[in-house]
Structures are given as structure tokens and as C-alpha cells.
C-alpha positions in Angstrom: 9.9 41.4 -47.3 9.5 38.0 -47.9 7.1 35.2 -46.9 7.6 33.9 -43.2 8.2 30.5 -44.1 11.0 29.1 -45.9 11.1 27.1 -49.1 13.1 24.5 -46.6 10.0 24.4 -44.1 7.4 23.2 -45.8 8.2 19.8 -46.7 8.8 19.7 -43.1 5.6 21.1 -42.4 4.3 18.7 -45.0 5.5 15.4 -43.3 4.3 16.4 -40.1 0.3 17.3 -41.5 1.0 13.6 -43.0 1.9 12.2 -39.8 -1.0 13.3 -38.2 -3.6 12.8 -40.7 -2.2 8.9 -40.7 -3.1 8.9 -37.0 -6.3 10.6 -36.7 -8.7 7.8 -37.9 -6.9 5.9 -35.3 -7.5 8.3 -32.5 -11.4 8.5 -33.0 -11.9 5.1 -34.1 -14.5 3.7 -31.6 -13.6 1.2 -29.7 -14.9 -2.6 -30.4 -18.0 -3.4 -27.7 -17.3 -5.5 -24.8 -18.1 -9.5 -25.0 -20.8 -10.3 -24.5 -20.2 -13.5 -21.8 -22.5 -13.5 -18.6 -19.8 -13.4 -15.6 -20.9 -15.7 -12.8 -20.9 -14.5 -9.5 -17.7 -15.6 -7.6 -18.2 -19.0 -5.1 -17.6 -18.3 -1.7 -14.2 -20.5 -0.6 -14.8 -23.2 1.7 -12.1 -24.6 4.2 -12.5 -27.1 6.5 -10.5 -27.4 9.3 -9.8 -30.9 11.3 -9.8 -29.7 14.9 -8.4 -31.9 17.3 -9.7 -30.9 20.0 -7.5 -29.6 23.1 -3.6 -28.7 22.5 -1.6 -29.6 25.2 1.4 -29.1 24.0 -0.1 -25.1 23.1 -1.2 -25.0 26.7 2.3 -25.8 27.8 4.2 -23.4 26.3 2.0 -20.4 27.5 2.1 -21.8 30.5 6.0 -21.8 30.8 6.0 -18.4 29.1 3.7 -16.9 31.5 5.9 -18.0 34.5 8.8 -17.2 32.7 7.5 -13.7 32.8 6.4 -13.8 36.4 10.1 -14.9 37.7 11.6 -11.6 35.9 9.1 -9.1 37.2 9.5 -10.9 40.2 12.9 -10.9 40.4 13.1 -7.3 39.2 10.7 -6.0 42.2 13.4 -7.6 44.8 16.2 -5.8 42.6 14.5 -2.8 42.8 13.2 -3.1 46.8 16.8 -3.8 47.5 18.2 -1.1 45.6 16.2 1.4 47.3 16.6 0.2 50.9 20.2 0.8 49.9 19.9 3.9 49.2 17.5 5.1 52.1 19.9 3.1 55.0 23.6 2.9 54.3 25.8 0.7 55.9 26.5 1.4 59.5 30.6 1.7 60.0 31.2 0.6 63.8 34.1 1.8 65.3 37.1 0.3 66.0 37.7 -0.8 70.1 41.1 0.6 71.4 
């Protein structure tokens, strides 16, 4: 029997133990120390807001948009009242005089 590796596979093996020796010092280098700057705490952001005062023209669309809202559930409770005295009485059918 011969050895288990081939004349062929060792400059193979060769290369690769090259390759990794070339990247050790690399992979344990330590790495450089931070800087050394003192960080300053953040400033809190400051915005000013020019308030008016009262907003009528705010005031006037919730106002429409609340009766806007009232007239459908308004209207849909006399939908729905009607609908159901429909169904509970139906039409009377009188009968023809001879």
C-alpha cells in the first residue's frame, strides 16, 4: 500500500496552509481603541408654536360633520321604523262594491 495522499495533493494542501497562515495575524490582530472624544449629551429640541387662538373655521367643519352624521342615523331610524311597520301591518285590500 501506498501513502494516503497523493503526490498531486500536496501542493494543494500546501496553498491552502499558505492561505491561512496569510490570514491568521489578521484574524487576532486586536482591534485599534476607541477615540477618545467626550460625546455631549444630546439638546433637547425646542419648537415653538404660534397659536392663534380659537379656529373657527376647525369649529365649523366638525360642526357640519357632526350633523352630517345626525341626518343619516336619523334618516336611517325612520328607514328602519318604516320598514318594520311594513312588515308587522300589510296593506289592507278592500273589496270591490258590486
Amino acid at each position: 500500500m501506498g501513502s494516503l495522499t497523493s503526490p498531486a495533493g500536496r501542493p494543494r494542501s500546501a496553498a491552502a496552509v499558505a492561505l491561512v497562515a496569510s490570514l491568521y495575524p489578521v484574524a487576532v490582530a486586536p482591534a485599534a481603541p476607541p477615540p477618545t472624544q467626550t460625546r455631549r449629551p444630546p439638546q433637547p429640541l425646542i419648537i415653538r408654536v404660534n397659536d392663534g387662538g380659537f379656529h373657527w373655521g376647525d369649529a365649523g367643519i366638525g360642526a357640519a360633520a357632526g350633523f352630517g352624521v345626525a341626518l343619516v342615523l336619523s334618516g336611517g331610524f325612520v328607514l328602519a321604523g318604516q320598514r318594520d311597520l311594513v312588515l308587522r301591518h300589510p296593506p289592507q285590500h278592500k273589496e270591490r262594491k258590486r
